[in-house]
N, C-alpha and C positions, 0 to 999 in steps of 0.2 A: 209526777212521781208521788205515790201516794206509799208512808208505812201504818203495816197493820199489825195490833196486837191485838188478845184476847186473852181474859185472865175470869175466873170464876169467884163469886162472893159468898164467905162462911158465911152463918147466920141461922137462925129461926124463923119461922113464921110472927113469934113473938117481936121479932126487932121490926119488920112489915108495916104490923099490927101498932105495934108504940107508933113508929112514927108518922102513921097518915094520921092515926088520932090525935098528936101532938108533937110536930116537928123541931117545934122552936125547943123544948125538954130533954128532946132524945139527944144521946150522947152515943153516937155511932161508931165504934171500929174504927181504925184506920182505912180499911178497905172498901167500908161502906161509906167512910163520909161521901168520897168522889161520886158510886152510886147513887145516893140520898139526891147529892146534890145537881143530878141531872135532872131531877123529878122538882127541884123545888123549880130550877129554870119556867118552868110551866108559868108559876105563880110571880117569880122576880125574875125577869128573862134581860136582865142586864149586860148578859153576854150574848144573848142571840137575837139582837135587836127585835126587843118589846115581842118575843115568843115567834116571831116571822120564821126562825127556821129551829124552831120544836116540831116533830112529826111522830105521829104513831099508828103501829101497822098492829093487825087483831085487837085494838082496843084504843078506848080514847083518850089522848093523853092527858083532860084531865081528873081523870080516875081510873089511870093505868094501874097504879100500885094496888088499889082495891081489886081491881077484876083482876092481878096476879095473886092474890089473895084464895077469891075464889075459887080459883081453879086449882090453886093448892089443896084448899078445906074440898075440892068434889072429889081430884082422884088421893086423898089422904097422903098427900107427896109432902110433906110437912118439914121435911129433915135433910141432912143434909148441904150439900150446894144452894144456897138461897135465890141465885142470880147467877147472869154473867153479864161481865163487862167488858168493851171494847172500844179503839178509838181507829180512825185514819185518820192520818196527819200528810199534808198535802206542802212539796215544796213553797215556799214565799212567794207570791204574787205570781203564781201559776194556774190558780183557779179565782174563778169569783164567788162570794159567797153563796150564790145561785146554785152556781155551776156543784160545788163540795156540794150540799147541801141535796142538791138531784144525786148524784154520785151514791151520793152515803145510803138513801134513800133504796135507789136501785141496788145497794151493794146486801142491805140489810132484806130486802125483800128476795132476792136469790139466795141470799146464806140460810135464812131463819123463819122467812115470812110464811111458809106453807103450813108453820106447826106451831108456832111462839110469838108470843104477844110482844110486844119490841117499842121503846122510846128509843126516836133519831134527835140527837140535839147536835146544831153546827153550830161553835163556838168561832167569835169574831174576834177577842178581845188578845190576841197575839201575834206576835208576827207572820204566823203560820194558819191558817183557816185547818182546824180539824174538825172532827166529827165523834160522836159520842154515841154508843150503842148501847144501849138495857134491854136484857128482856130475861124473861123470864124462865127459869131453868126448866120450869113443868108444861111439857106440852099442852095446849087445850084442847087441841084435838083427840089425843090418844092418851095423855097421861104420862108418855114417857118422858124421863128425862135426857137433857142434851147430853152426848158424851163427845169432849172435845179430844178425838183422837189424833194421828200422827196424818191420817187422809186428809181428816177436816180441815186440818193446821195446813195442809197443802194445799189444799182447796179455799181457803180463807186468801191468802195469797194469789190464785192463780184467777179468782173472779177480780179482786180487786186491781190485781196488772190488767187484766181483759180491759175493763171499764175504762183506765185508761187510757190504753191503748186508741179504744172507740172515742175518746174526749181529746185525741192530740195531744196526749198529756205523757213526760217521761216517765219510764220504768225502769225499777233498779233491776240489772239483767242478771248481777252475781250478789243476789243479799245477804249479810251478815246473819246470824241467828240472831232474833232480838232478847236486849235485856231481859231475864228472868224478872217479876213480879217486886223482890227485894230488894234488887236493886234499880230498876226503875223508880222507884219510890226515895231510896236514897239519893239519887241521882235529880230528881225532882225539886226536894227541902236541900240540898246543896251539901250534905253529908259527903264526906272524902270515901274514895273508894281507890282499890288497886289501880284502877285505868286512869284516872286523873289524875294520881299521883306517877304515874309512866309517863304521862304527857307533861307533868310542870319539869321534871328532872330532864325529859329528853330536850325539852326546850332550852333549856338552860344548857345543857351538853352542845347543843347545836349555834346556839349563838356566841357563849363564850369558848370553842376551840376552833383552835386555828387548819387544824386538819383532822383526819379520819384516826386516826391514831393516837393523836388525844382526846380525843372525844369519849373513846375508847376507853382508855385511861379513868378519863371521869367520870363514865359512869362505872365502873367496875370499883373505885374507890369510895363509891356512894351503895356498893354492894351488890352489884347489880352483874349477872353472869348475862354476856352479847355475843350474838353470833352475826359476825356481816358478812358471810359468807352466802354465795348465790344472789337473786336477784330480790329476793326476799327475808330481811334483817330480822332479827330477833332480838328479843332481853326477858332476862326475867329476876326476879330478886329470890335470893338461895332459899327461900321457906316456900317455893312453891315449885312443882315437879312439871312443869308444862312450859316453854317459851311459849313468849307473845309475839303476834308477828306486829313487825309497826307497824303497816300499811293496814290493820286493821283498828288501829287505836287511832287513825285519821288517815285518807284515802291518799292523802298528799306524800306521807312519808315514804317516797320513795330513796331508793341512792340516790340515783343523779337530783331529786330536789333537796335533800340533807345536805349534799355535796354541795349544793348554789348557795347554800342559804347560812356555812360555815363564818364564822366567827363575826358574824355581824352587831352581835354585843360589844367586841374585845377593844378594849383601848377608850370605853367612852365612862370608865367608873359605874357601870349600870351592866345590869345584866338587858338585853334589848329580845325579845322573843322575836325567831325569826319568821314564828306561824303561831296564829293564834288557838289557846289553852282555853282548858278550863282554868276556874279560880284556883289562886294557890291551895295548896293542903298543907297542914302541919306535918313533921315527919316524923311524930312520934304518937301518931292515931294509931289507933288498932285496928286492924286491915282486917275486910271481909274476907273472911273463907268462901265456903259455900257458896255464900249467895251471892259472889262477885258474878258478872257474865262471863258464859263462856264462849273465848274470842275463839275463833281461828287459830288453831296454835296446833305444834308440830315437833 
């Protein structure tokens, strides 16, 4: 089971230019640090054992950044989208770090490789073996630039199931739409957001009531409008116009396992989680609009 995202990096030619001339100075974006720092991999490759699985396809990765340079300075593409970036992330001890690392390799040479200069870097240092993609927004062949549209985004997805597929490896069959760029980022530095805070309340609904009807109760007392009607539950909190479904805030929350899993806090002085959360949130953080993701809701 591999997930794939892709997100595009603002910038100049000038932020490029600062930082091959002097990395350790530059003071990058937020968005570009993550970029930046797939290219220093090259030189400190602490996460991808001593550089073993740094790879780069139209140019060599170590003077990738320079030759995305030029090929800016030849077709005047200067402005704009700087970059794009992307990762797969491959379920726990499902691949080897061989294995990602060919994957990512053949994933980025069918998405990009015919027209864009491209750094592969397979990171080790997590639970998870991912993979990390840069390349450059400006063709070198033609000039043009990448435009990541609603095909592509389907297309990104359906090479990366494929590959799977061919490697024995699980594929999610009904995917969520992934986090928005905003909140991925928030969700990364451990900043509280709507969904983690749906997850610590439902938890605590779930282990401290004794049936469906109080549970019911408690969250509605905490503000929260629920629908457990049909075979797919809802909640939402009154400042937002969409139900959430649960069984998209974690795959498990179904009835009948909400139903198993009732009051297994209640009588021990502790609230006991009957499935595990994220970190607590405060509840009196100020909740993303916008840039929260948008779940499955109805």
């Amino acid at each position: 089971m591999a997930v794939t995202s892709l997100w595009h990096i603002e910038g100049n030619l000038k932020d490029l230019i600062d930082y091959v001339e002097n990395p350790e100075k530059t003071m990058p974006n937020e968005d570009m640090q993550d970029f930046f720092h797939v290219f220093s991999y090259v030189k400190n490759p602490e996460k991808t054992d001593s550089g073993e699985y740094v790879s780069a396809l139209n140019c060599l990765k170590e003077t990738a950044l320079q030759q995305m340079i030029l090929t800016k300075k030849q077709y005047q593409k200067t402005g704009g989208y700087i970059a794009w970036h992307g990762y797969q992330s491959f379920k726990p001890d499902e691949v080897t770090p061989e294995q990602c690392h060919e994957i990512g390799l053949k994933f980025a040479r069918e998405m990009w490789g015919d027209k864009h200069q491209i750094i592969v870097a397979t990171h080790l240092d997590r639970g998870h073996l991912h993979n990390h993609f840069c390349f450059n927004s400006v063709s070198y062949l033609d000039g043009k630039k990448y435009n990541y549209s609603k095909s592509e985004q389907k297309r990104l997805r359906e090479v990366s199931d494929r590959l799977c597929r061919e490697y024995g490896l699980s594929v999610i069959e009904n995917p969520k739409k992934a986090p928005s760029r905003p909140l991925y980022l928030d969700e990364k530095s451990g900043k509280p957001t709507r969904y983690n805070v749906y997850l610590e309340d439902l938890a605590e609904a779930i282990s401290g009531s004794r049936d469906i009807p109080h549970m019911m109760k408690y969250l509605t007392d905490k503000g929260y409008e629920v629908d457990f009607s049909g075979s797919h539950w809802k909640m939402k909190l009154s400042q937002y116009k969409h139900f959430t479904r649960l069984d998209t805030l974690d795959g498990r929350l179904t009835p009948d396992f909400i139903r198993s899993h009732l009051g297994q806090g209640r009588g021990t002085g502790t609230t006991k989680r009957g499935f595990p959360t994220l970190p607590i949130c405060q509840r009196n953080i100020k909740m993303h609009g916008n840039q929260d993701r948008k779940q499955q809701e109805s």
